[in-house]
N, C-alpha and C positions, 0 to 999 in steps of 0.2 A: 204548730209546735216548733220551738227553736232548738237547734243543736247547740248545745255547748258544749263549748272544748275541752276538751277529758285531753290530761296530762300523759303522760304513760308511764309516770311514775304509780297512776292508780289502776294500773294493771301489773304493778311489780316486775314492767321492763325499765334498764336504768337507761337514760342516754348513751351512756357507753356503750352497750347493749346493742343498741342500733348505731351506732359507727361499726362495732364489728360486723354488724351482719352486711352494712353497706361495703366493708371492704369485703369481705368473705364473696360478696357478689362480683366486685371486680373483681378478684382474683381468679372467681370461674370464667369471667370474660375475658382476663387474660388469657388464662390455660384454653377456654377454648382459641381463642385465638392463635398461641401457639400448635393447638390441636389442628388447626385447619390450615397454618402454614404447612407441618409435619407432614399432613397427609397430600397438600399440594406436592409439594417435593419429590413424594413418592411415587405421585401418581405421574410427575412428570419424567423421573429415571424409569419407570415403566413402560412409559412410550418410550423413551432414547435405546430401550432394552429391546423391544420389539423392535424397534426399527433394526440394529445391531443384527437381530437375528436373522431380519427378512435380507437383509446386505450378506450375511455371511451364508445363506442360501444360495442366495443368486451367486454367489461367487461360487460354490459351490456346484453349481450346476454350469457355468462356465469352465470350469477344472472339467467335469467330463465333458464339455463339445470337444477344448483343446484336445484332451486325450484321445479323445476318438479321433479326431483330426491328422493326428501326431502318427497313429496306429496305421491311418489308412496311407498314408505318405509312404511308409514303412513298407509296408504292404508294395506300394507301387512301385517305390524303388529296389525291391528284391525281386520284383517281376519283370521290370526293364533289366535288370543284369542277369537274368538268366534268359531273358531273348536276346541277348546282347551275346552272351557265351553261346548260346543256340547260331546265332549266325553268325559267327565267326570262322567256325569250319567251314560254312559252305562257300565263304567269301574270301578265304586262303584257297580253296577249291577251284572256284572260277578266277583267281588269279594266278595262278599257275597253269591254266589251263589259256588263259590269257596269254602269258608270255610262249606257250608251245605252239601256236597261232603264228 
């Protein structure tokens, strides 16, 4: 059996017909293409965004060592000035007791 070429005008598609659908095809291959740039872009501010977060975490968590840090310094030095005012009487005390010597 041989094929013979059937037009497609004997199917009542016109040539035209099929340039449109051939462009209507690119044009889905365009948009997807733009679809798949769009969704790269996203997908890459996505990670920039996470990362942002996981940075502004950490920095976060550095803000409270400093301040603990800060607090305990605080701490030590209201504790040296009141051993500090603690011996200072007893040290005017033995210096006067010094000079009656």
């Amino acid at each position: 059996m041989s094929t013979l070429p059937v037009s497609c005008c004997a199917y009542g598609i016109s040539p035209g017909a099929r340039l449109e659908r051939n462009g209507a095809a690119e044009q889905g291959t365009e948009r997807a293409e733009r679809l798949h740039d769009s969704l790269a872009a996203v997908t890459a501010l996505l990670v920039q965004l996470q990362q942002v977060a996981a940075a502004a975490e950490e920095q976060s968590a550095l803000a409270e060592i400093i301040s603990e840090s800060v607090t305990r310094v605080r701490r030590i030095r209201e504790q040296s000035a009141t051993a500090s005012e603690q011996t200072a009487a007893p040290s005017a005390e033995l210096a006067r007791l010094g000079v009656e010597l």
